[in-house]
N, C-alpha and C positions, 0 to 999 in steps of 0.2 A: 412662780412669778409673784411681784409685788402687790398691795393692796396702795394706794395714793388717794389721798381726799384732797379733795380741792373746795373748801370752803367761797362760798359768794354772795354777794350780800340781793336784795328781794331784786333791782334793779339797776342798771348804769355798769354791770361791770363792764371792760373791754373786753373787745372778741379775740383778739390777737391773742392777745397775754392770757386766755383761758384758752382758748379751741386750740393753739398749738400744741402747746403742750400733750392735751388730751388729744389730738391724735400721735402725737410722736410716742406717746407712753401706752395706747391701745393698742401701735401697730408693733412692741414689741412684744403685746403680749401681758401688761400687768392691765392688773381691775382696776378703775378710775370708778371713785367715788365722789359724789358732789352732796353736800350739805347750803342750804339757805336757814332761814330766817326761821319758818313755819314749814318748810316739809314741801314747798310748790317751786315748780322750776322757776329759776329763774329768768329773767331778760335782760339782755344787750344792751348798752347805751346806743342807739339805734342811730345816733349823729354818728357816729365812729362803723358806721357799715354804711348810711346810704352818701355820708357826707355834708348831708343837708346845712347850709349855712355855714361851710365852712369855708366857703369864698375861691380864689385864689391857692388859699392853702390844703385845698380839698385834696391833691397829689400827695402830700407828706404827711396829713394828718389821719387822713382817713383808713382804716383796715385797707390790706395790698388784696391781690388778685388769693393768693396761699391762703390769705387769714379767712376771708371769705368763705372760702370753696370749707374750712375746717370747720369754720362755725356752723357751717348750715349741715355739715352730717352729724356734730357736738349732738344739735341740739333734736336732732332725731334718733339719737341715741337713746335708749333702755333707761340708763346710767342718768341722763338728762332731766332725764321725764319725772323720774323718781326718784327725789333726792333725799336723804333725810335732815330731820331739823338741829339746828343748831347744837338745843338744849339736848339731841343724844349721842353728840361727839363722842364724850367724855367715857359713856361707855361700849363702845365701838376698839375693834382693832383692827390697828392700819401700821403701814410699813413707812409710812412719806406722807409730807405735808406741803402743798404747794400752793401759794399765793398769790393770784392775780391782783392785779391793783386797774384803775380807771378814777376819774376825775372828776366828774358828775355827780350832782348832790346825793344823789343813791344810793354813794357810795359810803354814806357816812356813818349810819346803821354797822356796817361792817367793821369799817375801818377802827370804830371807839367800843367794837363788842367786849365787854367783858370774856365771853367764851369763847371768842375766838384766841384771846389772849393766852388762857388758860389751856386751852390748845396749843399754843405754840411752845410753852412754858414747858408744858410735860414734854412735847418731843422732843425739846432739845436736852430736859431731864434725862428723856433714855436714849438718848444720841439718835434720834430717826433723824434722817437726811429732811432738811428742810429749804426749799427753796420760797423764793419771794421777788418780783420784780415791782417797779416804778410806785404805786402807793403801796401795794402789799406791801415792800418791808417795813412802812409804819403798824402795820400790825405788829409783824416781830418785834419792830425798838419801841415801841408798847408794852410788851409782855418781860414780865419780873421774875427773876429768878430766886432761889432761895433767899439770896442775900440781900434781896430787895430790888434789886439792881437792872436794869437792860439785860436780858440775855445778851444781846450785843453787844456790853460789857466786854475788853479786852478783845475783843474779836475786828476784823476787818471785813466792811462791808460795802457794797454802794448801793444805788437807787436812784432817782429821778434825779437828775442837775437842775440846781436852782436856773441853771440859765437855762435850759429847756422849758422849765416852768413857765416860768417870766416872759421869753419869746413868744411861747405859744398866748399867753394872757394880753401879752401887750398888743400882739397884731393880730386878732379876734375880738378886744374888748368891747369896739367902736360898735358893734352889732352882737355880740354873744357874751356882753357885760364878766361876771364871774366866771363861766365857765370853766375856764380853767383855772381856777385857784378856789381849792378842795380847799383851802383853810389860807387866811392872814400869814401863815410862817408855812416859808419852803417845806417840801420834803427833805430836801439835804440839810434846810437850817434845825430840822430839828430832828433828823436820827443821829445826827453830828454831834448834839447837844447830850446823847446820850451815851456815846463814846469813850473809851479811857483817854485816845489822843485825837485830835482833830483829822491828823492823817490818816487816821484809820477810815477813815469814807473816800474811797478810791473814785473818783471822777471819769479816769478813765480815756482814751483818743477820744477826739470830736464826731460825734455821731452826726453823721450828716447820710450816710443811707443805711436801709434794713436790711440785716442779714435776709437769708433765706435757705431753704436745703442746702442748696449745690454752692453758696457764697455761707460757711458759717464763720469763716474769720472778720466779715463785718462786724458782728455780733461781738460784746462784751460780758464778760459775766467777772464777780471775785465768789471763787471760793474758800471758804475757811472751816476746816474740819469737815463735818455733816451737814455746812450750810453755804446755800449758792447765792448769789443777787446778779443783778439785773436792772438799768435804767429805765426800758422803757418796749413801745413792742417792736424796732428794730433789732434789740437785742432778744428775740423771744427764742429765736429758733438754738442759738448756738444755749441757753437756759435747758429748755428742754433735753436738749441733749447731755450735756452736764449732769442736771437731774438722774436721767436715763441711766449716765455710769457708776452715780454714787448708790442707785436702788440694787446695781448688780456689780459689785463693790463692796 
């Protein structure tokens, strides 16, 4: 079986786009590893589990009944409890690299790490399968390759739709100010920007429900060689699975 690090930053990640995965990939049977900051578990964006403040919107926004029930064994997990720190990625070996993203200022630690970059950079150096959904793939179209360049350079990928973005900002902002806008430019406007053609950021059908086990054709993913994406955590479950065939594959 596989060895998988799932990198997270101290605070704020999503629970979906972390605990599924980590149970889809433990209940095959591979080792899930987590890295943070300093070596201490992480935590939840904790709006994104109890809902708190998210209005109206609290149905669509909030982690589903699945993501829940995954997070709270996640994080009683061995694997959880004890992670290692960022700074000893580098000398670690692992088979897969997977990338959860979330939106909350927390996140931003992670998202502009130097080493997590340099992680990405080496696995796609030695072809480990690397996935990344909704902000995670700005860690990947962050990370440089030999040539200076995007690893996502000449490849196709997707992530967060500017219009998801914007939605979620626009009809939260009246009481949750920033919240949802991790930075002034999209996710899409700017792994787009790193791209050889613009078309290469596949958008994808209009996500309007989340996948789940038994529903994974809701779910979107593009993959390209050893690497998978993902918009958001309706797309989480058909991800992990993906992930799943490229470890044993």
């Amino acid at each position: 079986m596989a060895t998988v690090l799932i990198p997270l930053p101290s605070t704020d990640f999503d629970p979906t786009e972390t605990a599924v995965p980590w149970q889809t990939l433990a209940a095959r049977g591979h080792r899930v590893l987590f890295a943070t900051p300093d070596g201490r578990p992480a935590q939840a964006d904790p709006r994104m589990l109890d809902g708190n403040r998210l209005g109206p919107l609290k149905p669509i926004l909030r982690a589903d009944a699945n993501a829940r029930r995954a997070h709270a064994a996640m994080v009683e997990s061995a694997a959880f409890r004890q992670p290692i720190a960022w700074a000893d990625i580098a000398a670690l070996d692992y088979d897969g690299l997977l990338l959860p993203g979330g939106h909350a200022p927390g996140m931003r630690p992670y998202l502009e790490s130097p080493l997590l970059q340099a992680a990405v950079a080496d696995s796609f150096a030695r072809g480990r399968p690397v996935g990344a959904v909704c902000h995670g793939v700005l860690v990947v179209s962050r990370a440089r390759g030999a040539d200076g360049r995007s690893v996502l350079y000449g490849r196709r990928t997707t992530g967060l739709l500017a219009q998801q973005e914007l939605a979620a900002w626009w009809l939260t902002r009246a009481w949750l100010g920033d919240y949802y806008r991790t930075y002034p430019q999209t996710v899409q406007d700017e792994v787009t920007a790193v791209l050889a053609r613009p078309e290469d950021f596949v958008s994808g059908p209009t996500a309007l429900r989340r996948d789940s086990p038994e529903r994974l054709e809701l779910g979107f993913v593009v993959r390209d060689g050893n690497y998978v994406s993902a918009r958001w955590p309706g797309d989480v479950h058909r991800l992990a699975e993906e992930f799943a065939g490229m470890l044993a594959g």
